[in-house]
PyMOL Python script that loads the backbone (N, CA, C, O; Angstrom):
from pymol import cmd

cmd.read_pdbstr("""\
ATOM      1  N   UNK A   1     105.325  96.499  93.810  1.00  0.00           N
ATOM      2  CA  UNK A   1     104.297  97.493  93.916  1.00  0.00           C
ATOM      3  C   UNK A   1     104.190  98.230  92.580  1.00  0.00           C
ATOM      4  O   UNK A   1     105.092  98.729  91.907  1.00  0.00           O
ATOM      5  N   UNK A   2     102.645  98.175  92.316  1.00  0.00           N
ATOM      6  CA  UNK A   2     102.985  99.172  91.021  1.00  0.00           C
ATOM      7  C   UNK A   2     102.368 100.616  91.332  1.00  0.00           C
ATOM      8  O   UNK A   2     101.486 100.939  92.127  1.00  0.00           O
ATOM      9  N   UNK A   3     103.023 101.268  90.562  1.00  0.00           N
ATOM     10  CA  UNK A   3     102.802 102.781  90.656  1.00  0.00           C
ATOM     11  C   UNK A   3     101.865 103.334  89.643  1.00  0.00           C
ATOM     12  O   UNK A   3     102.122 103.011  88.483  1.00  0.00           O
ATOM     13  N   UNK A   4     100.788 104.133  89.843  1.00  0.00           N
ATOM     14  CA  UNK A   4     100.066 105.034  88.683  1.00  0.00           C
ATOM     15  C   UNK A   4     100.264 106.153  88.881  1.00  0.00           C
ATOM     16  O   UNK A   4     100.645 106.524  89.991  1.00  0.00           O
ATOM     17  N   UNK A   5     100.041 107.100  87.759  1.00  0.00           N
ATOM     18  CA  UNK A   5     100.441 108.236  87.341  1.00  0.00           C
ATOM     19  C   UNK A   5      99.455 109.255  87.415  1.00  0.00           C
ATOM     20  O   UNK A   5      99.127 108.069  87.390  1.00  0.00           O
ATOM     21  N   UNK A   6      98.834 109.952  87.464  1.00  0.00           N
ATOM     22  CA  UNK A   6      97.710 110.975  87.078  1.00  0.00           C
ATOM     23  C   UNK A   6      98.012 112.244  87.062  1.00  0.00           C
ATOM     24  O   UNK A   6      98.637 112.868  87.920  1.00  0.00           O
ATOM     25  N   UNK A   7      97.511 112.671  85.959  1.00  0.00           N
ATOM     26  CA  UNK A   7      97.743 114.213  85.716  1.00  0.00           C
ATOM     27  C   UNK A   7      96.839 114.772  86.406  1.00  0.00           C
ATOM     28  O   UNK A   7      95.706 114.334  86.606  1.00  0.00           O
ATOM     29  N   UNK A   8      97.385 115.939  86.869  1.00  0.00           N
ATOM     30  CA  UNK A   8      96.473 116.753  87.495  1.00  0.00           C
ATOM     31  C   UNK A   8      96.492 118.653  86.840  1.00  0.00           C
ATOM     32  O   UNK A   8      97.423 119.214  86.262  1.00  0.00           O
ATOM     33  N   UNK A   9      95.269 119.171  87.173  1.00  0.00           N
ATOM     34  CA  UNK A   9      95.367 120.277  86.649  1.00  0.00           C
ATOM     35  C   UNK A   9      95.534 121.237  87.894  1.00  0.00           C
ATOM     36  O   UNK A   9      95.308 120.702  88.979  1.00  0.00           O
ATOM     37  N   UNK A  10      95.895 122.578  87.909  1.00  0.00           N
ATOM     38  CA  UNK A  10      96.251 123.717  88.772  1.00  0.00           C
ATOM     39  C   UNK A  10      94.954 124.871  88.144  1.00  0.00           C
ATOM     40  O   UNK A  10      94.867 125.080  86.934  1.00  0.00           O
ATOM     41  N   UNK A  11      94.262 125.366  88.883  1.00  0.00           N
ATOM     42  CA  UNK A  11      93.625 126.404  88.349  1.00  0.00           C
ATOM     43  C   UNK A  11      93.824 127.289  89.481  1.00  0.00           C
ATOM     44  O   UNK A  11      94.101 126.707  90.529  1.00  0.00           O
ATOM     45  N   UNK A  12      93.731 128.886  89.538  1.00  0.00           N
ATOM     46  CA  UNK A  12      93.387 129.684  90.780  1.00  0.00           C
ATOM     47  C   UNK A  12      91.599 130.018  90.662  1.00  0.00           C
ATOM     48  O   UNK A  12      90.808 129.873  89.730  1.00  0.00           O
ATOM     49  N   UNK A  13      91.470 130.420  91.791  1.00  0.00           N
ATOM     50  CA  UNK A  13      89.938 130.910  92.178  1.00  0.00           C
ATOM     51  C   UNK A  13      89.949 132.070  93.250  1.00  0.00           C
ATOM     52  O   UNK A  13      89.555 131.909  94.405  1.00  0.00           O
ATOM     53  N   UNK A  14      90.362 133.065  92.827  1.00  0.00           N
ATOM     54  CA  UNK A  14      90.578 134.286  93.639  1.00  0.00           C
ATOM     55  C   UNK A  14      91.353 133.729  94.054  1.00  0.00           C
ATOM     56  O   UNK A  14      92.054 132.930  93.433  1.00  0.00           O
ATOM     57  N   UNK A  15      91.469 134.119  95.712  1.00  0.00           N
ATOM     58  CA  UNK A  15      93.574 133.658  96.368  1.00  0.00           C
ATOM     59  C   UNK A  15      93.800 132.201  97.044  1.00  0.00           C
ATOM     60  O   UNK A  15      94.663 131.796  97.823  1.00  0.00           O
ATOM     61  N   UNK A  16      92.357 131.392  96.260  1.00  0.00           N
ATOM     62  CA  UNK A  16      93.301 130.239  96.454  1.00  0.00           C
ATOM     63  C   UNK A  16      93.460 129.131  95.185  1.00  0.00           C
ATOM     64  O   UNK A  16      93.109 129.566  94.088  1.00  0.00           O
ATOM     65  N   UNK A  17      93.892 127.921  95.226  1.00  0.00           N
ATOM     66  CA  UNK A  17      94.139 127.077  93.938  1.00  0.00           C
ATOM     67  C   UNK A  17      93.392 126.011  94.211  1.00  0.00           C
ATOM     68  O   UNK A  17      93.080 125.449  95.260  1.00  0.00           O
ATOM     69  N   UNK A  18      93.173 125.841  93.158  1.00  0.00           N
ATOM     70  CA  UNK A  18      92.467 124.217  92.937  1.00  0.00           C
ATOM     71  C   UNK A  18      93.191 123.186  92.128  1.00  0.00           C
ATOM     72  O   UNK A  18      93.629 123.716  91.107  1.00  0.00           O
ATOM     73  N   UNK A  19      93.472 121.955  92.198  1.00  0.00           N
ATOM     74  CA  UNK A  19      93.949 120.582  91.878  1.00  0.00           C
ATOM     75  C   UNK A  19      93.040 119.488  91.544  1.00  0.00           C
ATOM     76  O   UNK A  19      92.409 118.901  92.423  1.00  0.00           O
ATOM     77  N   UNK A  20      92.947 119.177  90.239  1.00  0.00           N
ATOM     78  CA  UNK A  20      92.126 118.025  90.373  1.00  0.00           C
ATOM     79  C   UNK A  20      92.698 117.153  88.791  1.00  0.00           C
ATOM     80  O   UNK A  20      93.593 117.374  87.975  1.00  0.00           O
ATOM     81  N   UNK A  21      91.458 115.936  88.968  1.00  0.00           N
ATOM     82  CA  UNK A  21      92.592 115.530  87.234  1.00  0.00           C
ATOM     83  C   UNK A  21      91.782 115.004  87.106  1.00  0.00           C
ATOM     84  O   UNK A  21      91.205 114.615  88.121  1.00  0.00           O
ATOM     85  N   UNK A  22      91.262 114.681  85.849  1.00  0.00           N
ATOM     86  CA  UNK A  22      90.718 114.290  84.730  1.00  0.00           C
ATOM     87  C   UNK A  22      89.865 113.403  84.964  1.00  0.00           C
ATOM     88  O   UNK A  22      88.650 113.325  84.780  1.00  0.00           O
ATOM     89  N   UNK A  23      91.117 112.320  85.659  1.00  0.00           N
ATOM     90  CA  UNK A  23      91.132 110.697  84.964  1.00  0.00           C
ATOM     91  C   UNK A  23      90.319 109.807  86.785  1.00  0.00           C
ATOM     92  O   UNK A  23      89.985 108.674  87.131  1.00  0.00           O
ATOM     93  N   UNK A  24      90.351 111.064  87.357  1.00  0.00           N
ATOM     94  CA  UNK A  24      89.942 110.725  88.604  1.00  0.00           C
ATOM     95  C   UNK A  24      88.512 111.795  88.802  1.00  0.00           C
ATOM     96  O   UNK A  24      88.876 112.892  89.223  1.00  0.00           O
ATOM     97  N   UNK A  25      87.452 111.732  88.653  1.00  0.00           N
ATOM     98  CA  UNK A  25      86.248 112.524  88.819  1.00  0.00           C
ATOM     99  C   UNK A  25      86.075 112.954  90.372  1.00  0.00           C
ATOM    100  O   UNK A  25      86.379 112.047  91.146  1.00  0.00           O
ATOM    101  N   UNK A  26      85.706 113.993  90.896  1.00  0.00           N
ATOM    102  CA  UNK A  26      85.239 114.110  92.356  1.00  0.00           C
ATOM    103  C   UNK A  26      86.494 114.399  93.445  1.00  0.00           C
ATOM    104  O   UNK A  26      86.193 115.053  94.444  1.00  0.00           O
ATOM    105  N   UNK A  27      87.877 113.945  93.301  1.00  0.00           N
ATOM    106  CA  UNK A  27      88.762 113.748  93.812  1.00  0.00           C
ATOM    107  C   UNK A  27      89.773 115.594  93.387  1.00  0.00           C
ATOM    108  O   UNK A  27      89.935 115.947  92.219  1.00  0.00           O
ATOM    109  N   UNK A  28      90.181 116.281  94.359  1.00  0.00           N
ATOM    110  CA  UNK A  28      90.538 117.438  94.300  1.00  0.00           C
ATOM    111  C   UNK A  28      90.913 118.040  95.583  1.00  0.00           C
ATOM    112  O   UNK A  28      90.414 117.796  96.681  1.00  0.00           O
ATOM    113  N   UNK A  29      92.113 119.081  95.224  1.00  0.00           N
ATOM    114  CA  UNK A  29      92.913 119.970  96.695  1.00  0.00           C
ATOM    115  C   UNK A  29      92.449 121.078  96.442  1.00  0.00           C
ATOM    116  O   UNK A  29      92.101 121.556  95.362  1.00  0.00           O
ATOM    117  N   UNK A  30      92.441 121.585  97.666  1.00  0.00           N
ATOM    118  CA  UNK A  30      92.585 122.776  97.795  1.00  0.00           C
ATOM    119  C   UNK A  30      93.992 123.758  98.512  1.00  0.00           C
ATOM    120  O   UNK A  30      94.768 123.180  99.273  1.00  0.00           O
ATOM    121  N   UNK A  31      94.156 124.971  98.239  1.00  0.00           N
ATOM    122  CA  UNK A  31      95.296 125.725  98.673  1.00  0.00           C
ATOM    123  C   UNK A  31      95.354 126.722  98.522  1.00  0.00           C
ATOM    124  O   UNK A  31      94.702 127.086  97.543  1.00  0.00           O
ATOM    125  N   UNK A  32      96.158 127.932  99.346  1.00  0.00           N
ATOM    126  CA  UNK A  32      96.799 128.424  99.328  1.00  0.00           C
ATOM    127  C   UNK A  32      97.583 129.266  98.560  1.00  0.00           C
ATOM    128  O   UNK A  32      97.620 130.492  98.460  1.00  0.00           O
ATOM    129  N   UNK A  33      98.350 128.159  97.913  1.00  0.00           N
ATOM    130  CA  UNK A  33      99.377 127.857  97.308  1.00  0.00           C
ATOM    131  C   UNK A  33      99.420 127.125  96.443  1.00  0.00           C
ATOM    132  O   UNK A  33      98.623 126.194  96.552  1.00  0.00           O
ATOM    133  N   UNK A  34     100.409 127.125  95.037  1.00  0.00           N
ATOM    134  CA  UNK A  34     100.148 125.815  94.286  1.00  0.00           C
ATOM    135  C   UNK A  34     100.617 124.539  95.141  1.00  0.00           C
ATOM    136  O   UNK A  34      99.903 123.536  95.126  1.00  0.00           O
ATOM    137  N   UNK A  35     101.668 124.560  95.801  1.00  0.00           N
ATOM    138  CA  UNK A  35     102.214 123.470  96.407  1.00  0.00           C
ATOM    139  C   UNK A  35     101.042 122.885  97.386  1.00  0.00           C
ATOM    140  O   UNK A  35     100.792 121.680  97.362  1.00  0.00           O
ATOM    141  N   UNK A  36     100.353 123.753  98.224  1.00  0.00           N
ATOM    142  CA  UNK A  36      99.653 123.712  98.786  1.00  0.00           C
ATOM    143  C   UNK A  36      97.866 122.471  98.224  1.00  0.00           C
ATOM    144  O   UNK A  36      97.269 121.486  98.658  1.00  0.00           O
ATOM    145  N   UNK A  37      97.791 123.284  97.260  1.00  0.00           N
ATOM    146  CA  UNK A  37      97.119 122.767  96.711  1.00  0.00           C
ATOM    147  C   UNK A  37      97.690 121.124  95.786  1.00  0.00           C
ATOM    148  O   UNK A  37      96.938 120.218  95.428  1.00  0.00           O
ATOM    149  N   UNK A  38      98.531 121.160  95.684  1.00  0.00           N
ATOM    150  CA  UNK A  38      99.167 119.562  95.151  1.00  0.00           C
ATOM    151  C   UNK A  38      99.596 119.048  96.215  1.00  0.00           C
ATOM    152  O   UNK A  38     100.210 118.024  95.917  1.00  0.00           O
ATOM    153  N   UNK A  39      99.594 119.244  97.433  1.00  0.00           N
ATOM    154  CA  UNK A  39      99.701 118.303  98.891  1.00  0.00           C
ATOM    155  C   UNK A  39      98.413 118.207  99.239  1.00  0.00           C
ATOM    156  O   UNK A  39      98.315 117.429 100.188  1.00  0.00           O
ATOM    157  N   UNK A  40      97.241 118.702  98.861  1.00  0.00           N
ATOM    158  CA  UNK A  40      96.009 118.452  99.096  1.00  0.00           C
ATOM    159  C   UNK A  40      95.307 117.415  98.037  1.00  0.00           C
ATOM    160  O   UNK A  40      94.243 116.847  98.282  1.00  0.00           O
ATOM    161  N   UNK A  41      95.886 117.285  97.098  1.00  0.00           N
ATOM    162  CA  UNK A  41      95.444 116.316  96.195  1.00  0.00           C
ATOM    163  C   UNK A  41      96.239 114.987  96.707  1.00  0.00           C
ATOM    164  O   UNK A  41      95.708 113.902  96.946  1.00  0.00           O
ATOM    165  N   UNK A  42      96.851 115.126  96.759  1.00  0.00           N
ATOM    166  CA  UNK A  42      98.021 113.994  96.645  1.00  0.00           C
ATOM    167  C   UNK A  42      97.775 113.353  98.281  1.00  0.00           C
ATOM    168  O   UNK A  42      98.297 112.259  98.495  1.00  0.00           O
ATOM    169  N   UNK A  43      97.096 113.930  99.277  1.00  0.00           N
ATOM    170  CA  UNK A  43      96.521 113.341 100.537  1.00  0.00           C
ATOM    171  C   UNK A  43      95.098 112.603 100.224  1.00  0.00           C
ATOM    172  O   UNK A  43      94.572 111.715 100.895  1.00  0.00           O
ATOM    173  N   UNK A  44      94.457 113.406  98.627  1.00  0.00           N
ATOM    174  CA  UNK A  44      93.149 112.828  98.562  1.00  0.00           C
ATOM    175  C   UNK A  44      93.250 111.462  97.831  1.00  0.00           C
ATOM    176  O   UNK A  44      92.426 110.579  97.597  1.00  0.00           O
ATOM    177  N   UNK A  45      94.080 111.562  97.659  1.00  0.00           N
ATOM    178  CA  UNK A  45      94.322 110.143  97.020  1.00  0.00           C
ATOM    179  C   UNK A  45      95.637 109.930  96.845  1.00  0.00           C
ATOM    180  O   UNK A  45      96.549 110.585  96.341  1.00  0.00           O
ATOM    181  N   UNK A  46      95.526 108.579  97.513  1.00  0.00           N
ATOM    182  CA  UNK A  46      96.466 107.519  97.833  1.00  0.00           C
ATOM    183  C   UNK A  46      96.526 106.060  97.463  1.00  0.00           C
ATOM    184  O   UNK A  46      95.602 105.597  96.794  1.00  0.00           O
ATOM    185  N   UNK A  47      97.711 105.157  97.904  1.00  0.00           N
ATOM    186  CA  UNK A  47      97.435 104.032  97.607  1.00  0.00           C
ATOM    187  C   UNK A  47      98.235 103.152  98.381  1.00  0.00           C
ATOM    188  O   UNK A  47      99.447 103.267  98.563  1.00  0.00           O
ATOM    189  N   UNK A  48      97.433 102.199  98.859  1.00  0.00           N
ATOM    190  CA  UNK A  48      97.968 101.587 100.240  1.00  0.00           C
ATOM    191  C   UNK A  48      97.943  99.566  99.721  1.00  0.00           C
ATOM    192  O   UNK A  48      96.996  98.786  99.817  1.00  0.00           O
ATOM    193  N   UNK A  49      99.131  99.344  99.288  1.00  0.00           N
ATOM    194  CA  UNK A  49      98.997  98.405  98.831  1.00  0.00           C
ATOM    195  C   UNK A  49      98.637  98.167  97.386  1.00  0.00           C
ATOM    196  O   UNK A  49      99.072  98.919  96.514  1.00  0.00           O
ATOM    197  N   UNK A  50      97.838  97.121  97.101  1.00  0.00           N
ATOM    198  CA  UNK A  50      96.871  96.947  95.607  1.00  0.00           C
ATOM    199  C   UNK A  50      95.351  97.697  95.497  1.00  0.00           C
ATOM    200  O   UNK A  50      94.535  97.489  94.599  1.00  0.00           O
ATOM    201  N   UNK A  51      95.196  98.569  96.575  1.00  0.00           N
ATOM    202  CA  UNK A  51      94.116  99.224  96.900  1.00  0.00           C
ATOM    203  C   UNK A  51      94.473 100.736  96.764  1.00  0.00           C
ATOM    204  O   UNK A  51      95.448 101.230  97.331  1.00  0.00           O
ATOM    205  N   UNK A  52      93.522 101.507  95.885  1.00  0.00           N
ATOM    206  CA  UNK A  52      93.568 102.717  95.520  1.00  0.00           C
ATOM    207  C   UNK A  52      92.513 103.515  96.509  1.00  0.00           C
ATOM    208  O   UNK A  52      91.346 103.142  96.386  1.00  0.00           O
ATOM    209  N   UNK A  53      92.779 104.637  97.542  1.00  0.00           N
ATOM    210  CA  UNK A  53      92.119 105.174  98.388  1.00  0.00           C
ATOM    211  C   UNK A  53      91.711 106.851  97.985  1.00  0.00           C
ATOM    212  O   UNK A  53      92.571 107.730  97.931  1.00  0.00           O
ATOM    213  N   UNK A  54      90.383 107.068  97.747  1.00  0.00           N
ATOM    214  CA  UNK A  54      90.218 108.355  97.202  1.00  0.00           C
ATOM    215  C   UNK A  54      89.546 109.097  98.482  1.00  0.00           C
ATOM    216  O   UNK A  54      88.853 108.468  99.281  1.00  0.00           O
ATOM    217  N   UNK A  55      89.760 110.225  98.586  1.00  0.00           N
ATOM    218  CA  UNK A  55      88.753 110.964  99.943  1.00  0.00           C
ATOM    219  C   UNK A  55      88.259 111.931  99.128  1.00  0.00           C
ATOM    220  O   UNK A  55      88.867 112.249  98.106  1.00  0.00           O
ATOM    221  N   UNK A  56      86.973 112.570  99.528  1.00  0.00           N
ATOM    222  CA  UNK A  56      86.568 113.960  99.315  1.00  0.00           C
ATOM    223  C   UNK A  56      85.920 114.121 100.459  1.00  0.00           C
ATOM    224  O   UNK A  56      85.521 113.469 101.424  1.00  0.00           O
ATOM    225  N   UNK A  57      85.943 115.238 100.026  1.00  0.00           N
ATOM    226  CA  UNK A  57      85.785 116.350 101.907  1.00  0.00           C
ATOM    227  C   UNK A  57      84.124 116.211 102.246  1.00  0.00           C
ATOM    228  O   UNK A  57      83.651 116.384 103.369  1.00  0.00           O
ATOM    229  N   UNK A  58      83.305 115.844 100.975  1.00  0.00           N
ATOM    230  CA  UNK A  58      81.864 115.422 101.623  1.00  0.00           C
ATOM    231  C   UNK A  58      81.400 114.082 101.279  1.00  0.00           C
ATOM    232  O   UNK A  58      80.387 113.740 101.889  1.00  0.00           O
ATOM    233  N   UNK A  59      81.959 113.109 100.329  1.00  0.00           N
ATOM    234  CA  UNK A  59      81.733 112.084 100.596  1.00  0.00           C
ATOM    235  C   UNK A  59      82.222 110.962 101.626  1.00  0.00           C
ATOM    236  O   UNK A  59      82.874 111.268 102.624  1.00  0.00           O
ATOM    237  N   UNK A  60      81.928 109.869 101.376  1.00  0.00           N
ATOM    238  CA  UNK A  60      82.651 108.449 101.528  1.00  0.00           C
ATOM    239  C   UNK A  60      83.948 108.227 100.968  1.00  0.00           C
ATOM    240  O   UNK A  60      84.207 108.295  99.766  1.00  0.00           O
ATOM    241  N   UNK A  61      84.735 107.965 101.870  1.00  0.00           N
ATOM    242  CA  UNK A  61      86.158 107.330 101.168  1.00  0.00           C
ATOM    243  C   UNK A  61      86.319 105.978 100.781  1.00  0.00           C
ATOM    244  O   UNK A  61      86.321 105.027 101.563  1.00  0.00           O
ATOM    245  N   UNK A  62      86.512 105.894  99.031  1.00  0.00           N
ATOM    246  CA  UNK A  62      86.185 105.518  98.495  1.00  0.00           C
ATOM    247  C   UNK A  62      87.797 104.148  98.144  1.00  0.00           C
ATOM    248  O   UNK A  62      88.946 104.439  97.811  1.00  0.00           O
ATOM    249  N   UNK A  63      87.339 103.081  98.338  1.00  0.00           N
ATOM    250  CA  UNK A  63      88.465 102.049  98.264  1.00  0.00           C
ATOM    251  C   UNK A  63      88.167 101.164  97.390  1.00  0.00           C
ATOM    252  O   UNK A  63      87.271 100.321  97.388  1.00  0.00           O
ATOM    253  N   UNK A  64      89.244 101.485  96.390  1.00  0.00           N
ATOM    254  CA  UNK A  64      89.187 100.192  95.120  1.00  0.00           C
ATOM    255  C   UNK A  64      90.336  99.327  95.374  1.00  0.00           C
ATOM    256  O   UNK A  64      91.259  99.677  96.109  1.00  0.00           O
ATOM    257  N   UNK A  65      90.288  98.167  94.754  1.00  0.00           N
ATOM    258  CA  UNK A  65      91.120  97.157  94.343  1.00  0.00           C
ATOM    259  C   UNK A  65      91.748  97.402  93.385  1.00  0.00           C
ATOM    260  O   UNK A  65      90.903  97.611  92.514  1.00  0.00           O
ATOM    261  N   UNK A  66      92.659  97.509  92.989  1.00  0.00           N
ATOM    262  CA  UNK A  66      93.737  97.242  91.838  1.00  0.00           C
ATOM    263  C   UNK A  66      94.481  95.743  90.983  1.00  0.00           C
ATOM    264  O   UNK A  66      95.592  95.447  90.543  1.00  0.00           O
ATOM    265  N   UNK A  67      93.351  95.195  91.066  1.00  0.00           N
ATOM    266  CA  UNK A  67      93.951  93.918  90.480  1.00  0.00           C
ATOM    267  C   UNK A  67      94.024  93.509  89.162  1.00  0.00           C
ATOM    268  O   UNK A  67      93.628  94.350  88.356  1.00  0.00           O
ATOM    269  N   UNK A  68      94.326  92.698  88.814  1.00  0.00           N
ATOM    270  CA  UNK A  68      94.273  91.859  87.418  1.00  0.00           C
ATOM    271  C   UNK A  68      92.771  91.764  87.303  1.00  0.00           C
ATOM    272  O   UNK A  68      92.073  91.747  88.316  1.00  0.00           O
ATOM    273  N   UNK A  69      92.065  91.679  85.624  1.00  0.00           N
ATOM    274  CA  UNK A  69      90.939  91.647  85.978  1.00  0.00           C
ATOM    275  C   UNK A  69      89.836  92.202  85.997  1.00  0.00           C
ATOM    276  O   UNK A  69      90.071  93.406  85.903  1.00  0.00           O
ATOM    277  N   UNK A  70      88.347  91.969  86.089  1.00  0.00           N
ATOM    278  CA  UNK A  70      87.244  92.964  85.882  1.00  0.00           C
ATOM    279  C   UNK A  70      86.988  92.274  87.542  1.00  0.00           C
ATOM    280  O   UNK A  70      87.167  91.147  88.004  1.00  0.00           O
ATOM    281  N   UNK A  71      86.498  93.540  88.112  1.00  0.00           N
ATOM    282  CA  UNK A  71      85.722  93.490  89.619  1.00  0.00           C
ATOM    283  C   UNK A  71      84.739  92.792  89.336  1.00  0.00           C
ATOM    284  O   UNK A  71      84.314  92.546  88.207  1.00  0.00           O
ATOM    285  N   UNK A  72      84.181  92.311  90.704  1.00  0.00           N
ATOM    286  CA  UNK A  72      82.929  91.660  90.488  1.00  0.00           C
ATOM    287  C   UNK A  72      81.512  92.679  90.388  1.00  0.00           C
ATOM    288  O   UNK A  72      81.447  93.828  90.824  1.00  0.00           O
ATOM    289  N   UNK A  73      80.996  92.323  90.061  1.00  0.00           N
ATOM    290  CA  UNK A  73      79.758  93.318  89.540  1.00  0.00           C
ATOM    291  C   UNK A  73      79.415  93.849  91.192  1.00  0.00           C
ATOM    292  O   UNK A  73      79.625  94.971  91.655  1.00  0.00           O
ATOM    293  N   UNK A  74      78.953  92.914  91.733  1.00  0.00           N
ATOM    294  CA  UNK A  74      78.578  93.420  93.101  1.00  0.00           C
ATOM    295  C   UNK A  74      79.536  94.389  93.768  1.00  0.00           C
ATOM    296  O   UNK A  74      79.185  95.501  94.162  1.00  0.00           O
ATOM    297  N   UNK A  75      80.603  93.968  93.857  1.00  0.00           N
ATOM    298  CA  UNK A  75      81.882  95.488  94.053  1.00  0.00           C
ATOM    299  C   UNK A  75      81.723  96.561  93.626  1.00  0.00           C
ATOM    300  O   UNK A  75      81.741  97.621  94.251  1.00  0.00           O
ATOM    301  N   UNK A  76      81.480  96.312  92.053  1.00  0.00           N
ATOM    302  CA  UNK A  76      82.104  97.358  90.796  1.00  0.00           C
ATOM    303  C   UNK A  76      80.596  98.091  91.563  1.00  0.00           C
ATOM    304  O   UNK A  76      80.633  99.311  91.720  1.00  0.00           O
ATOM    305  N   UNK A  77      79.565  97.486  91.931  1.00  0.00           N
ATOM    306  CA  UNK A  77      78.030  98.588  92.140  1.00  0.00           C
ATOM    307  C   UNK A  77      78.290  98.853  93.502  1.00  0.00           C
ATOM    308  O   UNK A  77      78.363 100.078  93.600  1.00  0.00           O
ATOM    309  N   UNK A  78      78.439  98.402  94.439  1.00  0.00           N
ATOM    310  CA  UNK A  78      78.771  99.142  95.320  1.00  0.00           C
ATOM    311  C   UNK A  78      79.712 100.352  95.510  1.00  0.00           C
ATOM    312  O   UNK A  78      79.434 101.320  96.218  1.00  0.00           O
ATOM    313  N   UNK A  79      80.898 100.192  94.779  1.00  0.00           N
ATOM    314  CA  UNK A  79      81.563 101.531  94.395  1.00  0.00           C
ATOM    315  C   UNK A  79      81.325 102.310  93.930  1.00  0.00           C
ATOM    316  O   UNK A  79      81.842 103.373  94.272  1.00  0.00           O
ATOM    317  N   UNK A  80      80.379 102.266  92.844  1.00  0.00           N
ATOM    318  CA  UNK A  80      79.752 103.105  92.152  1.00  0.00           C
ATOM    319  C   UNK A  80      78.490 104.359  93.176  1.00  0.00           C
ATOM    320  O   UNK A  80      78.417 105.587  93.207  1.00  0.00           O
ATOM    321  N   UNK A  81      77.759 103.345  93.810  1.00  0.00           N
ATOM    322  CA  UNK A  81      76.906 103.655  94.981  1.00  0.00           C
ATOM    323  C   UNK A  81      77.424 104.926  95.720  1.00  0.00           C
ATOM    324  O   UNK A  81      76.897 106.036  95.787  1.00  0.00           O
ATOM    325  N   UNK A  82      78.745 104.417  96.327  1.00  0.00           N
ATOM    326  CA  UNK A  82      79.317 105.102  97.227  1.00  0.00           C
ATOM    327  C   UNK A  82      79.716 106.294  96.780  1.00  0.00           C
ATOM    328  O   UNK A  82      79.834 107.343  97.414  1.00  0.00           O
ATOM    329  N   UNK A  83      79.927 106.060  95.593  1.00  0.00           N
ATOM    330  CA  UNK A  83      80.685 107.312  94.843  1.00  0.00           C
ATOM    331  C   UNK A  83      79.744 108.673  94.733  1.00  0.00           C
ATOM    332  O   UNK A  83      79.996 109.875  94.816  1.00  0.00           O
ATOM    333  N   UNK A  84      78.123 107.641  94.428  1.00  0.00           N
ATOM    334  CA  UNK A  84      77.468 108.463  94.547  1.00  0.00           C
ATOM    335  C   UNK A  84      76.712 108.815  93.198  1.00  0.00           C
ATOM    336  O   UNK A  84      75.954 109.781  93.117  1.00  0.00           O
ATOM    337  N   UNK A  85      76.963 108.005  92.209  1.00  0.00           N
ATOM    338  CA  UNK A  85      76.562 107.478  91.139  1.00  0.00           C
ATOM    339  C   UNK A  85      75.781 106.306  90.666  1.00  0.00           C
ATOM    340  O   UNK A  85      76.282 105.216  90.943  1.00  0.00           O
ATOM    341  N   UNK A  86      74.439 106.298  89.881  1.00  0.00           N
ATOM    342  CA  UNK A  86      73.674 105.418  89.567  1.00  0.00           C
ATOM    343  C   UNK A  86      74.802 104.486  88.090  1.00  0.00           C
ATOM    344  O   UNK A  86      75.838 104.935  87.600  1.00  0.00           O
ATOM    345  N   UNK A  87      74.318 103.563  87.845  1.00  0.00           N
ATOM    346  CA  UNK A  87      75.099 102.596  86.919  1.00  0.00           C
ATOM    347  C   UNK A  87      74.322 103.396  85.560  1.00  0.00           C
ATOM    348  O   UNK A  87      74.956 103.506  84.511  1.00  0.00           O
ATOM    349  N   UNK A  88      73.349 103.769  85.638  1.00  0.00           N
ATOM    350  CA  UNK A  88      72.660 104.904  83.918  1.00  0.00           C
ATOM    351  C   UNK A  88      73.567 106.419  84.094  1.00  0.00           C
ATOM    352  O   UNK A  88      74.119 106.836  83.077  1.00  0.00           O
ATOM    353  N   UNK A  89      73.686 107.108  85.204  1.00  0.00           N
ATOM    354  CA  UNK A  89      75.253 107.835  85.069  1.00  0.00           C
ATOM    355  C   UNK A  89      76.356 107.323  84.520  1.00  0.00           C
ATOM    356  O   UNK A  89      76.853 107.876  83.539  1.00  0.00           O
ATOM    357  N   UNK A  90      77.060 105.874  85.218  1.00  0.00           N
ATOM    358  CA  UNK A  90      78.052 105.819  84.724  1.00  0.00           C
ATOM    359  C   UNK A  90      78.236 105.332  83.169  1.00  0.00           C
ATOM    360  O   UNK A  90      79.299 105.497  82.571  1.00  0.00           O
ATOM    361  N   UNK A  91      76.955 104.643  82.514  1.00  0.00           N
ATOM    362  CA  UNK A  91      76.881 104.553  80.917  1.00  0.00           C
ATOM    363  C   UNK A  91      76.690 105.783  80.184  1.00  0.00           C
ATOM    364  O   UNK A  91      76.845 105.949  78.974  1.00  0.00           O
ATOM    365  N   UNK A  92      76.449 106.356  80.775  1.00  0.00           N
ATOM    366  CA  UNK A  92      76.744 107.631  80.079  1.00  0.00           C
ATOM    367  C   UNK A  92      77.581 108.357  79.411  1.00  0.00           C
ATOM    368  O   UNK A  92      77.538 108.826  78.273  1.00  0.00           O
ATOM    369  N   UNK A  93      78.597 108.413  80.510  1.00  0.00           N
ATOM    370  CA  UNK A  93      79.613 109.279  80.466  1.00  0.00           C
ATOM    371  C   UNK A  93      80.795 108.015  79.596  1.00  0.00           C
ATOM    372  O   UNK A  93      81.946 108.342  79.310  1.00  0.00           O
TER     373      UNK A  93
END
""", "prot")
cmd.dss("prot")
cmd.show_as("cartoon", "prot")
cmd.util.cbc("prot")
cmd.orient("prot")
C-alpha cells in the first residue's frame, strides 16, 4: 500500500477552525478545535485501497484511481465534471 502525504493548513474563524491544504482544492474540516478540525479533514479524505476518496459537505464524493500512469481522458473528464470544474478551468490554473 502506498501512502501520501498532504499538508494541511489550520486557520481560526471566530471560535471555530478551518483545515484544508493546498495540494487538494475544495477538500476541508471544520472544528471546534484544532484537533477537531484535523479529524474533519482527515474523514474528508481518505484512501481505500489504490483509490483516493475526497468528500465535501456540498458536493459529490469524489473517487480517483491511484495508479501507474495517465487516466483515461474519459475518467480524467468525468472527474473533473464531478468536481465541478470545466477542462478551460482546469488549464488554467
Amino acid at each position: 500500500m502506498t501512502l501520501y502525504s498532504y499538508p494541511i493548513t489550520v486557520e481560526r474563524e471566530g471560535k471555530r477552525y478551518y483545515t484544508y491544504s493546498d495540494d487538494l482544492p475544495g477538500v476541508y474540516g471544520l472544528g471546534k478545535s484544532i484537533e477537531e478540525a484535523k479529524k474533519s479533514i482527515l474523514q474528508a479524505m481518505r484512501q481505500a485501497g489504490s483509490h483516493l476518496i475526497l468528500k465535501h459537505p456540498t458536493r459529490k464524493t469524489l473517487v480517483i484511481p491511484v495508479h501507474a500512469g495517465d487516466l483515461p481522458k474519459g475518467l480524467f473528464l468525468k472527474i473533473l465534471k464531478d468536481a465541478g470544474f470545466t477542462l478551460e478551468e482546469f488549464r488554467r490554473d
